[in-house]
C-alpha positions as CSV (number, residue, x, y, z in Angstrom):
1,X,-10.9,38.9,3.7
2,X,-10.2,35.8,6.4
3,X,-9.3,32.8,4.7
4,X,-7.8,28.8,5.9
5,X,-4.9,27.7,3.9
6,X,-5.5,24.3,2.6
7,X,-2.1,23.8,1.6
8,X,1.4,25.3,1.9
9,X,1.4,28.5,-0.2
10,X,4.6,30.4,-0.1
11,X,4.1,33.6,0.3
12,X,0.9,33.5,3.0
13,X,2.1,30.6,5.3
14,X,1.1,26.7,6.1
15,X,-1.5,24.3,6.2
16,X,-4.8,25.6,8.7
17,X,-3.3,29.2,8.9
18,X,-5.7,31.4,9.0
19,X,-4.5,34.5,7.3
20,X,-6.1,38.3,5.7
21,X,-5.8,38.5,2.5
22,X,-7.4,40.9,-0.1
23,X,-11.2,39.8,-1.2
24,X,-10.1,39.9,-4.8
25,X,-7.0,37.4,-4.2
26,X,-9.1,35.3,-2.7
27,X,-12.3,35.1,-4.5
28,X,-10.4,35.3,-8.1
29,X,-7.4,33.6,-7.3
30,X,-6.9,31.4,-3.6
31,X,-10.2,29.7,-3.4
32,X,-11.2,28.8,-6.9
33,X,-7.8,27.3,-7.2
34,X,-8.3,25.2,-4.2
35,X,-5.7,26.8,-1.8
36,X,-7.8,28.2,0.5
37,X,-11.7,28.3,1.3
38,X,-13.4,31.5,3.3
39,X,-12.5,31.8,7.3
40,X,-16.6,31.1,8.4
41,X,-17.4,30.1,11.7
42,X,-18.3,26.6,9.9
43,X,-15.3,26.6,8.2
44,X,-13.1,27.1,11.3
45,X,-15.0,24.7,13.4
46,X,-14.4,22.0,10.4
47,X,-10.4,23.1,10.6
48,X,-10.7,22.4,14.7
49,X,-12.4,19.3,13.7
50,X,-9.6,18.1,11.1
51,X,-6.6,19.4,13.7
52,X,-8.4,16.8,16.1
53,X,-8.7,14.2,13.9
54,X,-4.7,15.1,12.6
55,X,-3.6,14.7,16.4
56,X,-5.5,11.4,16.8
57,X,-4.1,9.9,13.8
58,X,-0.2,10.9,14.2
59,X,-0.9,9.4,18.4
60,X,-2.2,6.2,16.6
61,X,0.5,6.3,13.9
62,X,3.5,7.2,16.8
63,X,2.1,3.7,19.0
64,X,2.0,1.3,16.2
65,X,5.5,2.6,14.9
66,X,6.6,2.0,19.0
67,X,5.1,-1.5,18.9
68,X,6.8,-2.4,15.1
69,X,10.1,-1.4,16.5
70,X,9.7,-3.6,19.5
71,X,9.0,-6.4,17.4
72,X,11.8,-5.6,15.0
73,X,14.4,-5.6,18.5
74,X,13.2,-9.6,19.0
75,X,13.5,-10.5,15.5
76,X,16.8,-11.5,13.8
77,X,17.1,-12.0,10.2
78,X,19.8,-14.5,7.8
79,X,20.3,-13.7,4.5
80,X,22.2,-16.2,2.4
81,X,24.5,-14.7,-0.3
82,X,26.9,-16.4,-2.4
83,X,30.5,-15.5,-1.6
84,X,34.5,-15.9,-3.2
85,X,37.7,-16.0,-2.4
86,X,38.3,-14.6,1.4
87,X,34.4,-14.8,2.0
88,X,33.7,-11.7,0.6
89,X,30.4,-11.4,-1.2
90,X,29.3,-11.3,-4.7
91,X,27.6,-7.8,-4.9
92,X,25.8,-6.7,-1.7
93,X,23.1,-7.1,0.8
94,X,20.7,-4.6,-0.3
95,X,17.4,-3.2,1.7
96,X,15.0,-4.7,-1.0
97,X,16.7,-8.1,0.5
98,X,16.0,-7.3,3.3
99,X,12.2,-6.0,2.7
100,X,11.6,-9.5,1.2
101,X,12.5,-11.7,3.8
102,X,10.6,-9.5,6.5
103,X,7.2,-9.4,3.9
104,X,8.1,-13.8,4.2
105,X,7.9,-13.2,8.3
106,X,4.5,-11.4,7.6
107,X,5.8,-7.8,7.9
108,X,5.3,-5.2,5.5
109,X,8.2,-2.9,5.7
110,X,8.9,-0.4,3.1
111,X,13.1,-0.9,1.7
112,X,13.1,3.3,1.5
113,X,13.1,3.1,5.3
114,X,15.8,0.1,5.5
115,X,19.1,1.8,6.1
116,X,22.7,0.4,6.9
117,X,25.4,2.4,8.7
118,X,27.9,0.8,6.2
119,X,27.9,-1.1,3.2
120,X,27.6,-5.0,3.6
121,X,29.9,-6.7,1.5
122,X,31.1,-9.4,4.0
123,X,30.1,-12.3,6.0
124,X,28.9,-11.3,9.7
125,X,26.3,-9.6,11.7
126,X,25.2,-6.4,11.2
127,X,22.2,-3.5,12.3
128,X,19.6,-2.2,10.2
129,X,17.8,1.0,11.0
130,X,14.4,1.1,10.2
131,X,12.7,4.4,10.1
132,X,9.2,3.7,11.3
133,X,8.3,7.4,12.1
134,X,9.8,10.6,12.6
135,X,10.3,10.0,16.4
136,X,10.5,6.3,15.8
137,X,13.6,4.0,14.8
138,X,13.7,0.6,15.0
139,X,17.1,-2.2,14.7
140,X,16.6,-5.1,12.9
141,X,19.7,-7.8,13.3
142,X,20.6,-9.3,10.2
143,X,22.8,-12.4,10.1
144,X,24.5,-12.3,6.3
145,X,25.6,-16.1,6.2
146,X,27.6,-18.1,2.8
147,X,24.9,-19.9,0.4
């Protein structure tokens, strides 16, 4: 029996594969389990249909991750942390810092995709990556400045 993989299964292969199983795998075990659903000519036009719809979305995803990176390369951030003796700071400057003062600039950037090439635990200027997308990166200038 044909079936369409509706999720990543191990042993038969990926998402949309369509792959030959035996008929009592699939009736008793694949479909009423929700891992796969019979290979009919409606079926497959409804997995074309869904491919479509996939490409659309990750196109539409890819050009507003390009145009938040742009906007990230204009905009420069200060944070203002208390510091000691030789200006070095008290703890950190952590992504969820960061996070906050782009939601204040009317951004919404998740701190899981904030990353530092190195710790920042002194006063100075330093680059952010920002993971918008799998193709996509962004720098973000941050200005780290005494309270």
């Amino acid at each position: 029996m044909k079936i369409i993989l509706r999720q990543n299964f191990e042993q038969l292969g990926q998402v949309g594969q369509v792959v030959d199983v035996a008929d009592g795998y699939a009736r008793n075990y694949l479909i009423p389990k929700k891992i796969a659903y019979a290979a009919t000519k409606e079926n497959l036009r409804a997995l074309e249909e869904e491919k479509k719809q996939q490409v659309y979305r990750e196109k539409k995803d890819l050009v507003r991750a390009q145009k938040t990176a742009q906007e990230l390369e204009k905009l420069s951030i200060t944070i203002p942390m208390k510091v000691g003796e030789d200006d070095k700071l008290f703890g950190s400057v952590t992504s969820q810092m960061i996070a906050d003062v782009l939601q204040e600039k009317g951004m919404a950037i998740d701190k899981r995709i904030i990353e530092f090439d190195e710790a920042v635990k002194a006063l100075g200027i330093y680059t952010a990556n920002v993971k918008l997308h799998a193709e996509v990166s962004g720098k973000l200038k941050v200005w780290v400045v005494k309270e």
